[in-house]
C-alpha positions as CSV (number, residue, x, y, z in Angstrom):
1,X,-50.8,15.0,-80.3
2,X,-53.0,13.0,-82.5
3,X,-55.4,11.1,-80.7
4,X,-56.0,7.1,-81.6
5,X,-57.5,4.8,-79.4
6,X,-57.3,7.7,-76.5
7,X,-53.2,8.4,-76.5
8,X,-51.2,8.2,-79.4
9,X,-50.3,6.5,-83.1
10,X,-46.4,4.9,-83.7
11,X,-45.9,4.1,-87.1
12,X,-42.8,1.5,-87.6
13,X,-40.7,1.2,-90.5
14,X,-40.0,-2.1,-91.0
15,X,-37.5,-4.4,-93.6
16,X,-39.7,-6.8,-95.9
17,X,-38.5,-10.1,-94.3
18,X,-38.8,-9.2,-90.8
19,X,-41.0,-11.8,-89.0
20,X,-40.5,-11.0,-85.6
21,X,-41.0,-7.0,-84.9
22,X,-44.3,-6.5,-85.4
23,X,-45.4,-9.4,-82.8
24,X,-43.0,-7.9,-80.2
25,X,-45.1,-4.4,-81.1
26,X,-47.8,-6.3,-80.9
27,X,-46.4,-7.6,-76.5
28,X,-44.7,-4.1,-76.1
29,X,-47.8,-1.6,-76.8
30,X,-48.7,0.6,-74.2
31,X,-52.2,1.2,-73.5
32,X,-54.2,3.1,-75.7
33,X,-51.2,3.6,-78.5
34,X,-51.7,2.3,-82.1
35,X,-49.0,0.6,-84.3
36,X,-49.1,0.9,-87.7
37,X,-46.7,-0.6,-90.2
38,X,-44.6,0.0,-93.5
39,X,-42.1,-2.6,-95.2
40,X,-39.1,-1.1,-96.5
41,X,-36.9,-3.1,-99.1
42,X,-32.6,-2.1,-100.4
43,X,-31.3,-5.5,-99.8
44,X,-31.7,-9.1,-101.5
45,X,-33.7,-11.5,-99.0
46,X,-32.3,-14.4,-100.9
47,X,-28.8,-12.8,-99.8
48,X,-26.8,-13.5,-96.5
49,X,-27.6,-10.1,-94.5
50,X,-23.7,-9.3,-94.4
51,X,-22.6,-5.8,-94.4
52,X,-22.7,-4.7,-97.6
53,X,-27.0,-6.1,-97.7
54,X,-27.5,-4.0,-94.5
55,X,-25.4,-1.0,-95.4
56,X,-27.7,-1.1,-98.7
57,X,-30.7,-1.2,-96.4
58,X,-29.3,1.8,-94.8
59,X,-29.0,3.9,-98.0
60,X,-32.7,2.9,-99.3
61,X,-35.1,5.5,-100.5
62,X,-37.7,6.0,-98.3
63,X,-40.0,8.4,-99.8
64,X,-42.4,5.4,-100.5
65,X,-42.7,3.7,-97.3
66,X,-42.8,7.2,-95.5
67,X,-45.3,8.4,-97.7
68,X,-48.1,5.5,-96.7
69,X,-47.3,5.4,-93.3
70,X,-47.6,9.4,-93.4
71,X,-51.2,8.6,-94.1
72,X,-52.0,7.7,-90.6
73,X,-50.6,10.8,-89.2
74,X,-48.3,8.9,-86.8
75,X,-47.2,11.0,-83.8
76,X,-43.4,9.0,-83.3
77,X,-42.0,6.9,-86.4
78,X,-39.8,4.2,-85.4
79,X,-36.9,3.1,-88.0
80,X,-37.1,-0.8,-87.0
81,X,-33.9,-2.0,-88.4
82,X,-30.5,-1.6,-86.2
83,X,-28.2,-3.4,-88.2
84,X,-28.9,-0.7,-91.3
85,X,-27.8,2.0,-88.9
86,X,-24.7,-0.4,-87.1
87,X,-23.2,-0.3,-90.9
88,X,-22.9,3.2,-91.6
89,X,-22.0,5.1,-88.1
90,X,-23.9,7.2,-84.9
91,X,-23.7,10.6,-87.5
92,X,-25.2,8.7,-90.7
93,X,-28.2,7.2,-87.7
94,X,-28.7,10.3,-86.2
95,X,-28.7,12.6,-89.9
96,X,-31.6,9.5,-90.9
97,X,-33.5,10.2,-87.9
98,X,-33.4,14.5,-87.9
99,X,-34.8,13.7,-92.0
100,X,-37.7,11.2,-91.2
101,X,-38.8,13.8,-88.3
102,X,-38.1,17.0,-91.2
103,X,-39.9,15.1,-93.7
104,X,-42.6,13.8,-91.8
105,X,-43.5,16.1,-88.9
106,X,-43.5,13.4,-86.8
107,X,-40.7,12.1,-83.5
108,X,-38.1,9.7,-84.8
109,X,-36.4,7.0,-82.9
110,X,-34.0,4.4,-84.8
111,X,-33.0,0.9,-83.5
112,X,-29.4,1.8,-83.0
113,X,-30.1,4.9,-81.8
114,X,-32.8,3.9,-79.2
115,X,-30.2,1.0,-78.1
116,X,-28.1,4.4,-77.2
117,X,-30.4,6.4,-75.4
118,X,-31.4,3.2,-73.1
119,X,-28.0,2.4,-71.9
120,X,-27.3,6.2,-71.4
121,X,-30.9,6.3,-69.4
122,X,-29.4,3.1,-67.1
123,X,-25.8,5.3,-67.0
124,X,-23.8,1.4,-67.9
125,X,-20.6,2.3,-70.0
126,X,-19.9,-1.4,-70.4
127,X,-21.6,-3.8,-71.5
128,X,-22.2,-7.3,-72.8
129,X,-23.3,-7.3,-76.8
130,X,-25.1,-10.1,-78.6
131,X,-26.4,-10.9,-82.0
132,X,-27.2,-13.0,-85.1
133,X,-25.2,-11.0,-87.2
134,X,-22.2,-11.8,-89.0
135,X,-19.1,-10.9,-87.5
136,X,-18.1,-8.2,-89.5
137,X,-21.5,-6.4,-88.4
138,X,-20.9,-7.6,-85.1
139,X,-17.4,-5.4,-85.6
140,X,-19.3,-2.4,-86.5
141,X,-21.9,-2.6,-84.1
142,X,-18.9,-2.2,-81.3
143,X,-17.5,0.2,-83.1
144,X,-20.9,2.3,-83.2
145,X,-21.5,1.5,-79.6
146,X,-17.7,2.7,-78.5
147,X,-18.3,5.7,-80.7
148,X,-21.3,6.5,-78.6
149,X,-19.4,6.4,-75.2
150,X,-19.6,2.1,-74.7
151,X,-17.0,0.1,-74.0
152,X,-17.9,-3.9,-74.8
153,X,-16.2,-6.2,-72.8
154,X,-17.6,-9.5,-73.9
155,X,-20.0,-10.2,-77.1
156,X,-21.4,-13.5,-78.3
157,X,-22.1,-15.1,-82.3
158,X,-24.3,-17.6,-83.6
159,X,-21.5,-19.1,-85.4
160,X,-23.2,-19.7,-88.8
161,X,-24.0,-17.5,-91.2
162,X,-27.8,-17.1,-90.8
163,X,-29.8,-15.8,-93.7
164,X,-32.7,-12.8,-93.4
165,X,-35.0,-16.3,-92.5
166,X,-32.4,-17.6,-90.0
167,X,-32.0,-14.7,-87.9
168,X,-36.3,-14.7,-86.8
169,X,-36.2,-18.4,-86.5
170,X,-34.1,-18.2,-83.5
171,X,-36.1,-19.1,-80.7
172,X,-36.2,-17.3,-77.4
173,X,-34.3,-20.6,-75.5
174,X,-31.5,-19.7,-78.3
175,X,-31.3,-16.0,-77.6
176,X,-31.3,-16.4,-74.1
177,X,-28.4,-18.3,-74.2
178,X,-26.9,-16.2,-77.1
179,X,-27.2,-13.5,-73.9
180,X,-26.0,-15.5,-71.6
181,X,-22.5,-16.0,-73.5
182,X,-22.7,-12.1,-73.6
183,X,-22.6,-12.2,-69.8
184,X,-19.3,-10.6,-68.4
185,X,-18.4,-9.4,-64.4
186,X,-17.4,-6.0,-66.1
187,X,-20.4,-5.7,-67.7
188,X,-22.9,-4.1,-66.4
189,X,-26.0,-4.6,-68.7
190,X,-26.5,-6.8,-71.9
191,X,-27.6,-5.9,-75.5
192,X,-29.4,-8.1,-77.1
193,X,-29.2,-6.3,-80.9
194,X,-31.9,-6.8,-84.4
195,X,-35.2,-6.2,-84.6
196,X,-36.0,-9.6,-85.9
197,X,-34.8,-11.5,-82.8
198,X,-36.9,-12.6,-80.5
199,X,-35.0,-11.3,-77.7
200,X,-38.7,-9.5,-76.0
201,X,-39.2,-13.1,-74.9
202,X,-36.4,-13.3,-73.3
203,X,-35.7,-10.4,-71.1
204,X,-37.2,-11.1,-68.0
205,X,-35.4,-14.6,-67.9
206,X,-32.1,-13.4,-68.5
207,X,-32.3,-10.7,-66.0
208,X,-32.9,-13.0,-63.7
209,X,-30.3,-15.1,-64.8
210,X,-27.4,-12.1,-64.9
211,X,-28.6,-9.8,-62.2
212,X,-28.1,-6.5,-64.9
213,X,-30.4,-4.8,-67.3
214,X,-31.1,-6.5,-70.6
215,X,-31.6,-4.0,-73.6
216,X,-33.0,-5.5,-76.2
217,X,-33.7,-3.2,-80.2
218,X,-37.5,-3.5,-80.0
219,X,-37.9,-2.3,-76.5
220,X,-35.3,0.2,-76.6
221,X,-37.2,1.5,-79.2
222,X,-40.2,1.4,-77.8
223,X,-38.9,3.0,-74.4
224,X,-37.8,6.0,-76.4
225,X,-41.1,6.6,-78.2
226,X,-43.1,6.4,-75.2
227,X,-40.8,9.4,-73.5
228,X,-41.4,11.0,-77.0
229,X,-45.0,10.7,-76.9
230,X,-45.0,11.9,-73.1
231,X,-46.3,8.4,-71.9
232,X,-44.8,7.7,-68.8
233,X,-45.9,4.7,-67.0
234,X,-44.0,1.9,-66.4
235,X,-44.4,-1.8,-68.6
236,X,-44.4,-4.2,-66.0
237,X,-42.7,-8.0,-67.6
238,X,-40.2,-6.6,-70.1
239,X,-37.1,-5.6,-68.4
240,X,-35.6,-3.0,-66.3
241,X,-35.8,-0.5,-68.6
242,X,-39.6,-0.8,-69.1
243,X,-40.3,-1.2,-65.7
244,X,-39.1,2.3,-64.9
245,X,-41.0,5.8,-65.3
246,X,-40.5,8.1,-67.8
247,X,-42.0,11.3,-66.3
């Protein structure tokens, strides 16, 4: 393990318009753990983020972006984009993450994959789902999630077509009660999906609001790395998830 600031070094891949993921990093770090950065490109940000943008996102090169975050020997690489891996299927998500780790040396988690290995951590098999993405994304994320052992029994839109800008302007009030329209008595936790959301914010308040686990992509993520990196304690403020040990 490669020592920075007394534990470990998470290096975050992250698309070029994102606003919003590396300030959640920025709540979520544990103790001692650095974050370092990389923007990765594929789609048009002048572009709606439809399926077709995100699938391209997906499908990027990422010899360049590896190859400078590489240089500060990160011990767990997180691919920040779930929508990317939503678009193409759990196989294409979980062949992306066995390359980064081949290529790099280092642990990989992915956003869609990380949203996986929470809810089979909490043992839920239905849940709530909730996003700013268009429908047709919203269709493949069930897809992804029933392919992966989840049934969703209620999911909530935005109702417009938000553009790469749109999605990280929501505000936390918004996503809370884009979460809140997620809610469902079958359900038995709620996932708050993107990396550019700021869902973080809203955990704790929605918890409280729903009475179930809220799982949102950055702290998924982050939960996942943490077990990777062997760091175990819990992260008191930012869900049920978080506030559970890993060791």
């Amino acid at each position: 393990m490669t020592q920075s600031r007394g534990r470990a070094r998470f290096g975050i891949l992250v698309p070029f318009t994102n606003t919003n993921l590396e300030p959640d990093m920025a709540l979520l770090a544990p103790d001692g753990v650095s974050m370092h950065f990389a923007r990765m490109g594929g789609y048009d940000q002048d572009e709606i983020p439809d399926a077709n943008q995100m699938h391209g996102l997906g499908a990027a090169d990422l010899d360049e972006p590896l190859r400078l975050l590489q240089g500060v020997r990160p011990d767990v690489i997180l691919y920040g984009c779930t929508s990317a891996m939503l678009t193409h299927g759990p196989v294409f998500d979980r062949g992306l993450a066995e390359r980064i780790k081949a290529d790099s040396g280092a642990e990989t988690v992915t956003a869609a994959g990380a949203l996986v290995h929470a809810l089979q951590t909490l043992g839920v098999t239905r849940i709530g789902f909730a996003s700013p993405y268009v429908p047709a994304i919203n269709d493949m994320a069930v897809a992804f999630l029933a392919a992966s052992g989840f049934d969703t029994v209620a999911r909530s839109e935005v109702g417009d077509e938000l553009d790469n800008y749109g999605q990280g302007a929501l505000d936390p009030q918004a996503v809370l009660e884009l979460g809140l329209a997620a809610d469902h008595p079958e359900a038995e936790a709620i996932v708050l999906s993107c990396t550019d959301m700021r869902s973080v914010e809203s955990i704790a308040r929605l918890e409280q609001a729903v009475g179930k686990p809220v799982i949102t992509s950055n702290q998924a993520m982050v939960f996942q790395a943490m077990q990777l990196a062997g760091i175990g304690e819990a992260l008191p403020g930012y869900g049920q998830l978080l506030e559970r040990e890993r060791l």
